[in-house]
C-alpha positions in Angstrom: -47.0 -80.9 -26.2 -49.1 -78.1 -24.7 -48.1 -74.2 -25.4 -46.8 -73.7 -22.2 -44.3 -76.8 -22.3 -43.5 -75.2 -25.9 -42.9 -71.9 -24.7 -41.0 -73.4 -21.7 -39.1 -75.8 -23.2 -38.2 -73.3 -26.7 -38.8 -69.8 -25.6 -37.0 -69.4 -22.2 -33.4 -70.2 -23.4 -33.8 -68.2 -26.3 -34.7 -65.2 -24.0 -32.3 -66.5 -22.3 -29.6 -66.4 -25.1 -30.7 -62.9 -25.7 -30.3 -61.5 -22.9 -27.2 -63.0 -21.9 -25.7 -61.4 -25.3 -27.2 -58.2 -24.4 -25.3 -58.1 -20.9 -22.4 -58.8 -22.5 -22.5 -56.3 -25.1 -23.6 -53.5 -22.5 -20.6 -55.1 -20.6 -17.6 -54.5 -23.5 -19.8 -50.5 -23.9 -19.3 -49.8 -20.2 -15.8 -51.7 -20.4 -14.6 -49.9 -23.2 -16.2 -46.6 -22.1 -14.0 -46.7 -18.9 -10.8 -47.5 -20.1 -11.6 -44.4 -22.8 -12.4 -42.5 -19.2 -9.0 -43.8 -17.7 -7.3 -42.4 -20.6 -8.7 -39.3 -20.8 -7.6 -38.7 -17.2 -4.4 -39.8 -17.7 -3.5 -37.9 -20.5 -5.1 -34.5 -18.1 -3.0 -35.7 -15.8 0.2 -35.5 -17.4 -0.8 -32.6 -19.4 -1.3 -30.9 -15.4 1.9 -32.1 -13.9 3.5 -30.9 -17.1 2.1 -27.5 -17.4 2.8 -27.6 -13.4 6.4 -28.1 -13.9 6.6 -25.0 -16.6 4.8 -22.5 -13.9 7.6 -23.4 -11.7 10.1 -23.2 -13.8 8.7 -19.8 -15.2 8.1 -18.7 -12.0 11.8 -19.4 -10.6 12.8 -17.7 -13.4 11.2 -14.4 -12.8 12.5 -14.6 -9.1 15.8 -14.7 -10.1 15.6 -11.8 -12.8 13.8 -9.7 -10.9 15.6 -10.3 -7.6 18.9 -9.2 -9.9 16.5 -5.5 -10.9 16.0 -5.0 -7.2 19.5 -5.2 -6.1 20.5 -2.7 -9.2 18.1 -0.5 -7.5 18.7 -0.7 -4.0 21.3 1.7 -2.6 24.7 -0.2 -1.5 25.2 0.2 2.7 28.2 2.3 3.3 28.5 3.3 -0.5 27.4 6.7 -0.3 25.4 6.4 -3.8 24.3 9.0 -5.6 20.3 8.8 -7.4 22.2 8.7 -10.5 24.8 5.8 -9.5 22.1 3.6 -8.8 19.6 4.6 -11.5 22.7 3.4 -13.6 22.8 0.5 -12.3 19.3 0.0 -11.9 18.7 0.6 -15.9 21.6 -2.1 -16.4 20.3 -4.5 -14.4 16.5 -3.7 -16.1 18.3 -4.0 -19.4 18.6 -7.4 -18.6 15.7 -8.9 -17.3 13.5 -9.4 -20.3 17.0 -11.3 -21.6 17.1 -13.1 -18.2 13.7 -14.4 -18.8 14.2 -16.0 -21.7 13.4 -13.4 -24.2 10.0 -13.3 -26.5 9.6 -17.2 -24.9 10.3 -16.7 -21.7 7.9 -13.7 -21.1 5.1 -15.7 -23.1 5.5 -18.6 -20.6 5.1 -16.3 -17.3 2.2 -14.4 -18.9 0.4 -17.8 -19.8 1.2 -19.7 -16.3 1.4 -17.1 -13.7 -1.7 -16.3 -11.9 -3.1 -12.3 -12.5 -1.4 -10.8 -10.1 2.2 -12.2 -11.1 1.2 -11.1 -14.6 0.4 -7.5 -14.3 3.2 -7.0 -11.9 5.2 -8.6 -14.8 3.9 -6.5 -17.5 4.5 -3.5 -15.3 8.5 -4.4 -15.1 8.3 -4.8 -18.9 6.5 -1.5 -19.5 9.4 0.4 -17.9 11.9 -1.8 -19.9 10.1 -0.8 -22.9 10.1 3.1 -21.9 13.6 2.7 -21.0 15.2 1.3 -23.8 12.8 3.7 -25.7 14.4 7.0 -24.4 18.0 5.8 -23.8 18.7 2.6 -26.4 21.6 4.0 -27.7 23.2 4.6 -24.9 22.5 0.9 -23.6 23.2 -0.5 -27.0 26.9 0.9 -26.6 27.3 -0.2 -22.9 26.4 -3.5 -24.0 29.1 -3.3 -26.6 31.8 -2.2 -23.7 30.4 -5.2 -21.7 31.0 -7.7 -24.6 34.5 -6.2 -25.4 35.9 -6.7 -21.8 35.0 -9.5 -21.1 36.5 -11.0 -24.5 40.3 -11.9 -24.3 42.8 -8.7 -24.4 46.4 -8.2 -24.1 46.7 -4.5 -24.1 46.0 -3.2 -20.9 45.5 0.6 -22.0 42.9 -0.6 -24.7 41.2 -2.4 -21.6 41.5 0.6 -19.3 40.2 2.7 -22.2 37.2 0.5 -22.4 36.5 0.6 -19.1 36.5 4.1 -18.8 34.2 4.0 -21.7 32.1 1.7 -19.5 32.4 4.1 -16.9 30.9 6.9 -19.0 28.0 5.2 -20.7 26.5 4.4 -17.3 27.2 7.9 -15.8 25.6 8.9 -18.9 22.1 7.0 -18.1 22.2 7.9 -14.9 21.9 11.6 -15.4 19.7 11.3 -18.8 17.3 8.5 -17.3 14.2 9.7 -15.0 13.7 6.3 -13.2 12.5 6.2 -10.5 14.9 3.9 -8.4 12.5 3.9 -5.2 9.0 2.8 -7.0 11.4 0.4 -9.5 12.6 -1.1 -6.0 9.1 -1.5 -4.9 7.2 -2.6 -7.8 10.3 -6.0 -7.6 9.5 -6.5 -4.3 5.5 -6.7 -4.7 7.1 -9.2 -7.6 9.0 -11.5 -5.8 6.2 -11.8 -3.3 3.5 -12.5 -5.7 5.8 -15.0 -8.0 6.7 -17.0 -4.2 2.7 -16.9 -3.3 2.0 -18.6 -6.7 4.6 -21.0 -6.2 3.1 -21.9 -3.3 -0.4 -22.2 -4.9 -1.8 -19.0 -2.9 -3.7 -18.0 -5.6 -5.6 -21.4 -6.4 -5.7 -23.0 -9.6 -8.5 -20.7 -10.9 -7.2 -17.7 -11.0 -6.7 -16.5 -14.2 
């Protein structure tokens, strides 16, 4: 037998052998490599539509409360309103709103899904909550209490006239301490509500941070 008929006849299907092995082994890598790929894109994709689903939740939710400041605010057609009638109201419904989006939670999930603009607009309706309940906290504190007392069962109608005159006075009470400004309140909800529907609508992309 010559070399070449050995190398021929032994050689080549070892060679062979080998590099069929190796194409299957680079074949279970790549295999396994893309399924890992698939999953990783998967799991982003869940975790997006998730997340996605708590912006617009978040986002509905700030509509809603700060929809309810902006009619406080606004003076009632035909009414005949005084500035201190509806910076009562105004402060009532701003009492409100941080407890209308859900508390410590609810604020944590607009400031971590809205888009910048929706968040400083945000933090700006906070701020005055926080300067508001700052000056005049007892007096909301005890307004709050009238609110929780009428609206429980009562069969004496003088002790629920009596606590709604109470009512009555706490509010005429902020109206005249409190130095809101019902106008720029009014304003700073609308440029709100605008910014929290552009983000629902994805007008700010899903870059902006």
């Amino acid at each position: 037998m010559t070399w070449l008929s050995f190398l021929t006849t032994a050689l080549v299907p070892i060679v062979s052998v080998v590099s069929t092995a190796t194409v299957a082994i680079w074949t279970k890598r790549l295999d396994l490599r893309s399924k890992r790929d698939d999953r990783q894109h998967s799991l982003r994709l869940d975790f997006e539509q998730r997340a996605g689903e708590e912006k617009k939740a978040a986002l509905k939710t700030l509509l809603a409360a700060t929809m309810r400041v902006r009619r406080g605010a606004e003076p009632l057609a035909g009414a005949g309103q005084t500035v201190e009638q509806r910076r009562s109201e105004a402060i009532e419904e701003l009492y409100e709103f941080r407890g209308r989006l859900g508390l410590d939670d609810g604020v944590s999930e607009v400031l971590i899904y809205a888009a910048e603009p929706v968040r400083q607009l945000t933090e700006q309706l906070l701020d005055e909550w926080d300067r508001q309940f700052r000056d005049h906290g007892y007096s909301l504190a005890q307004l709050d209490t009238c609110k929780q007392q009428l609206v429980a069962p009562c069969d004496d109608p003088q002790r629920w006239t009596d606590l709604k005159a109470e009512e009555a006075s706490w509010l005429r009470r902020l109206g005249e301490e409190s130095d809101l400004d019902v106008d720029a309140l009014m304003a700073l909800c609308e440029r709100t509500v605008a910014a929290a529907r552009k983000d629902l609508r994805g007008g700010y992309g899903v870059d902006e941070d």
